[in-house]
C-alpha positions in Angstrom: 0.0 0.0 0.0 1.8 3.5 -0.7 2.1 5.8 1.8 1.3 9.3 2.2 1.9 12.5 5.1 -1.0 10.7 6.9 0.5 7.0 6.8 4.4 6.1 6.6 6.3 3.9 8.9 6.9 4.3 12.8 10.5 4.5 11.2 9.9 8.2 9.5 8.2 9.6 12.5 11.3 11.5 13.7 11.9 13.1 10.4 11.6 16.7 9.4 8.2 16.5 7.6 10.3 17.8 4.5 12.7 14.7 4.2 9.9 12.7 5.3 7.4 13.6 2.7 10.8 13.1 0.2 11.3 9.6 2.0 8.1 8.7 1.1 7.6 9.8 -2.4 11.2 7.7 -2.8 9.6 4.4 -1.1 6.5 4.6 -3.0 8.8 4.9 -6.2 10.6 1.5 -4.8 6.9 -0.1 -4.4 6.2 1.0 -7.5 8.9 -0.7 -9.3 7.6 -3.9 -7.6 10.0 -4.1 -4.4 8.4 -5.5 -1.2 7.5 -2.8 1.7 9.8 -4.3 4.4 12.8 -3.8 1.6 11.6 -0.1 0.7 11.9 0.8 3.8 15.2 -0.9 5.1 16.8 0.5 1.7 15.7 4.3 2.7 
């Protein structure tokens, strides 16, 4: 499921809401291009 400002992982919660919403437009590229969730975000 992709994430968004409203739903990302526990992981990005300490992030400046700039690099997190930049985090997140990165992982959903990765789920995207067919890579698992748990890998997308270990690979941030």
């Amino acid at each position: 499921m992709p994430w968004s400002d409203d739903r990302y992982p526990v992981s990005m919660k300490n992030l400046p809401p700039r690099v997190r919403r930049k985090a997140i437009e990165i992982a959903n590229a990765l789920l995207e291009a067919g890579r698992p969730e748990g890998w997308a975000i270990g690979h941030l």
